[in-house]
C-alpha positions as CSV (number, residue, x, y, z in Angstrom):
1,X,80.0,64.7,93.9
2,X,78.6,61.2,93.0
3,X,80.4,58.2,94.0
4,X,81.1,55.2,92.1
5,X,82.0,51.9,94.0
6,X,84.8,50.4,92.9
7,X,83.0,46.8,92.4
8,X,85.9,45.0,91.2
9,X,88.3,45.5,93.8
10,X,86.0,44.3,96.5
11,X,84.3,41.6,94.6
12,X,86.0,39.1,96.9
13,X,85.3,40.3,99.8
14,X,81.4,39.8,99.9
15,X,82.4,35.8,98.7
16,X,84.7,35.5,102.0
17,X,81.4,35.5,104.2
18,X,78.6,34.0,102.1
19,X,78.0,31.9,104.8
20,X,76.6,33.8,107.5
21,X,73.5,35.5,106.4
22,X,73.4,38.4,109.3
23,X,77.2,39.0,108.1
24,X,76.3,39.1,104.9
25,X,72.9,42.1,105.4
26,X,75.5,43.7,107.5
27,X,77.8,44.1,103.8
28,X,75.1,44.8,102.0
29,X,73.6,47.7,104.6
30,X,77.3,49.4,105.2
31,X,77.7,49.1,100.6
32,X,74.5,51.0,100.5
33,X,75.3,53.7,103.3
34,X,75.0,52.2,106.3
35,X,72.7,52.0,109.4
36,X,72.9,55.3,110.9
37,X,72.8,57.2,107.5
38,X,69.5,54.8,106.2
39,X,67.7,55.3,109.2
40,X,68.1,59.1,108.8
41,X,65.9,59.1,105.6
42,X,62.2,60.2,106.2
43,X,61.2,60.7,102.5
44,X,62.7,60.5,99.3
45,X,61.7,61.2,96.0
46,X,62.0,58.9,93.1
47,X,62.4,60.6,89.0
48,X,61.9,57.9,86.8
49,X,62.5,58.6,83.1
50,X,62.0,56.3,80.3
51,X,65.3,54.7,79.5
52,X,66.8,54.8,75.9
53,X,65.7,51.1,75.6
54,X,63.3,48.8,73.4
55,X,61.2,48.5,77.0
56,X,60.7,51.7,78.4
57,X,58.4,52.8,81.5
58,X,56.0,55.6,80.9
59,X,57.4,58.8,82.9
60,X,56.7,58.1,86.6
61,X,57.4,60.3,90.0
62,X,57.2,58.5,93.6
63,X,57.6,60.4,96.8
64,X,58.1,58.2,99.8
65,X,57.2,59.2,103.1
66,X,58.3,56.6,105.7
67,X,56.9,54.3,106.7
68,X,53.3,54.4,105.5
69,X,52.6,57.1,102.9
70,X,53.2,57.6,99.2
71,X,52.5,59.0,96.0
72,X,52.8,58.3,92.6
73,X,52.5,59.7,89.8
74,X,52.6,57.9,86.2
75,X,52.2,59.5,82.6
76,X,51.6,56.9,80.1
77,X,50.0,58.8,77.3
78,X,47.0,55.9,77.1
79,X,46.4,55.8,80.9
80,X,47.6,58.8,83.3
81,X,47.3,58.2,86.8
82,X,48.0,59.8,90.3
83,X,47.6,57.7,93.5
84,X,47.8,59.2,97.3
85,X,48.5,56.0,99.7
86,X,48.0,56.8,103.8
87,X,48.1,53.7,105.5
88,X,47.7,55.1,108.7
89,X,44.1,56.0,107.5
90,X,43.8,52.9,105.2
91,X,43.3,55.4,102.8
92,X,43.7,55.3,99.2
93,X,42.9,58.4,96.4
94,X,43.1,58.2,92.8
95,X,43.1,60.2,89.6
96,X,42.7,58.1,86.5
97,X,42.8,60.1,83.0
98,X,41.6,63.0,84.5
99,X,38.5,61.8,86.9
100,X,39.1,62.0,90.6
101,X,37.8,59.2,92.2
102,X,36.2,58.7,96.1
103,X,38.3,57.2,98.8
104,X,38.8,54.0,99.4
105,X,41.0,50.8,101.3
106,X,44.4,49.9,100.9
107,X,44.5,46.5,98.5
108,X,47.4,43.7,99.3
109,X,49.7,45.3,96.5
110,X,49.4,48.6,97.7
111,X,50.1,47.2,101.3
112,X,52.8,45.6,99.9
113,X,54.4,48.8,98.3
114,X,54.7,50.7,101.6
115,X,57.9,48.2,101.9
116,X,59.0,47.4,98.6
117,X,59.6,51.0,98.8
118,X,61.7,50.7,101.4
119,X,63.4,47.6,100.7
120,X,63.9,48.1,96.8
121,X,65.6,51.4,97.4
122,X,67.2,51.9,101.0
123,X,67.1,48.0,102.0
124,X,66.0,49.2,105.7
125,X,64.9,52.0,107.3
126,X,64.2,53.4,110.9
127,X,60.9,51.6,110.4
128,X,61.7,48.2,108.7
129,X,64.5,46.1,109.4
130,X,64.5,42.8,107.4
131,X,65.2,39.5,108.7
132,X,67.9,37.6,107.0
133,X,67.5,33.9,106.7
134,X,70.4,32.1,104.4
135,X,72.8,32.8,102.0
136,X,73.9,31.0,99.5
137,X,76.5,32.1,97.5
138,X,75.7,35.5,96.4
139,X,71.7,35.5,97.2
140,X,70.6,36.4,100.3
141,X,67.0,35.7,101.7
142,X,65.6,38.1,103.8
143,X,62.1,38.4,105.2
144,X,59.9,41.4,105.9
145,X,56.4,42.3,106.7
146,X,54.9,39.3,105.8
147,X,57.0,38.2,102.4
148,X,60.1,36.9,101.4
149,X,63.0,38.9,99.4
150,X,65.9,37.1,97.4
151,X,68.2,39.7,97.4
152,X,71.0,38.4,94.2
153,X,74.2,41.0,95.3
154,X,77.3,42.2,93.3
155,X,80.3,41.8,94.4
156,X,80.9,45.1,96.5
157,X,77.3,43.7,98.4
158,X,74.7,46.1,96.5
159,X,71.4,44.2,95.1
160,X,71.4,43.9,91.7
161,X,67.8,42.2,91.5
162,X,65.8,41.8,93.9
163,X,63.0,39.2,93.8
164,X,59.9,38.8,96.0
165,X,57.8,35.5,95.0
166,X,54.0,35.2,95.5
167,X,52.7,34.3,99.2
168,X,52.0,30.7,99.5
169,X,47.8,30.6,99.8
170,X,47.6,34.9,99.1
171,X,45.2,35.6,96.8
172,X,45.6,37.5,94.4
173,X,49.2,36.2,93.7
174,X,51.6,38.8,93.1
175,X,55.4,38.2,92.2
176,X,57.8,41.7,92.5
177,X,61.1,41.4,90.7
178,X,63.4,44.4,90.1
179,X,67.1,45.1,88.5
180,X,68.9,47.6,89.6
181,X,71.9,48.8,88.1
182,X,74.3,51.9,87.9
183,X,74.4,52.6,91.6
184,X,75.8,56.3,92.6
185,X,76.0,58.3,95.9
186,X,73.3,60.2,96.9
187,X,73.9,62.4,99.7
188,X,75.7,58.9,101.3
189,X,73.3,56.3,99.8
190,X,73.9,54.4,97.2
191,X,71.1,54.0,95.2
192,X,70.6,52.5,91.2
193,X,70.6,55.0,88.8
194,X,68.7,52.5,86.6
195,X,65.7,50.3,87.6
196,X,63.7,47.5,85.8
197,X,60.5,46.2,86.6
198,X,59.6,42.9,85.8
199,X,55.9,42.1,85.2
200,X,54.3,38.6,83.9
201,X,53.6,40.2,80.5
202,X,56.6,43.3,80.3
203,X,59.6,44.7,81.8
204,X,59.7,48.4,82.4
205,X,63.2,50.1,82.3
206,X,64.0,53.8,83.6
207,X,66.8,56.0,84.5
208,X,65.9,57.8,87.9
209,X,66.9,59.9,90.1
210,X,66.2,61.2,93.6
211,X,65.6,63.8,96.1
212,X,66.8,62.6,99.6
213,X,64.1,64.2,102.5
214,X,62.2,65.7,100.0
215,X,60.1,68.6,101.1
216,X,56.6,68.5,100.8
217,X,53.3,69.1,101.7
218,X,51.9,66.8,104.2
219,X,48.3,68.1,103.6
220,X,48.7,65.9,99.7
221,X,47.9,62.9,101.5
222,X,44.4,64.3,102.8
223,X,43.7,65.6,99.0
224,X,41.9,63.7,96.2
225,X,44.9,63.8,93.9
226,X,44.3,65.8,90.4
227,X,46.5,65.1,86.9
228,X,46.3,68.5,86.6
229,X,48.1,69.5,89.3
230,X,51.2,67.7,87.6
231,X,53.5,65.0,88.1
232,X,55.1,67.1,91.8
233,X,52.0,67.9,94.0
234,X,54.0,67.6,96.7
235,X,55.7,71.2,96.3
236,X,51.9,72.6,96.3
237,X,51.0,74.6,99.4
């Protein structure tokens, strides 16, 4: 049964330590399931629908496999895509509008997604524990893998946007800010049942949902990944 977290009642009790920044990740981690239960997640799968909004994102599937593999799908009727990520083997395979393309490196913003993907949607994992830095009132700065996250939390702890600013002297310069709202319990994480995405020229809104430890096929990340094959390669054998 999904859970909703009673954010009123416990609005105060995030407030009572805002200024201890270790004290408050520790709220935040426990709000969205805590340590043990986090660091149990291998892969999850991400179902993002467009949202009955003004800005809606094109139909887009992720699956996650922690720490350095993912996959994404997205179906924007102009420009389909798939992508297969292996960081492991700096590898990186696209489809684009139907024409497989060769291998090639990882680039800074997919680099970057490996933990975005971990930090927008589980905050840590097994593989990536953020460092927090300060706290001021609700807005907690935390660093990981070579950027820095402004986490702005709710009142029960739970990010409601999260905001990574460009690296200072990082070329390209790439700014990540996301709002997430509506958080339920999946299989005990809490996780937004809405997402924005806020680029320089738009802001994407979906409702999504997930599939904790998704099964799949590990031999998708050696493929050259195919539009045809459809928005869930993963299941293919």
């Amino acid at each position: 049964m999904n859970r909703w977290l009673p954010i009123a009642a416990v609005a105060g009790a995030f407030a009572a330590h805002a200024a201890d920044p270790q004290e408050a990740w520790e709220q935040a981690v426990k709000a969205k399931g805590g340590h043990d239960r986090l660091h149990r997640v291998h892969s999850l799968a991400i179902y993002m629908k467009p949202a009955q909004v003004n800005l809606a994102g094109p139909p887009t599937n992720w699956l996650c496999v922690f720490p350095g593999r993912y996959f994404e799908f997205e179906g924007h009727p102009m420009s389909q895509h798939a992508t297969v990520v292996d960081e492991p083997a700096d590898r990186v395979a696209t489809d684009v509008t139907g024409e497989p393309r060769g291998s090639r490196r990882l680039t800074p913003a997919e680099h970057d997604r490996l933990a975005l993907n971990q930090i927008v949607f589980l905050l840590e994992s097994a593989w990536l524990q953020p460092r927090p830095v300060e706290v001021r009132r609700n807005v907690l700065v935390v660093e990981a893998a070579g950027r820095t996250y402004r986490l702005f939390l709710n009142g029960a702890g739970l990010p409601e946007r999260i905001v990574s600013p460009p690296v200072p002297g990082q070329k390209p310069k790439i700014q990540y800010e996301y709002k997430l709202q509506r958080y339920r319990d999946f299989q005990g994480v809490m996780l937004p049942a809405r997402v924005a995405s806020a680029g320089r020229l738009h802001e994407w809104t979906w409702d999504v949902d997930y599939e904790i430890d998704a099964k799949y096929n590990p031999k998708l990340f050696e493929r050259t990944p195919n539009l045809a094959d459809g928005p869930e390669p993963w299941r293919m054998r």
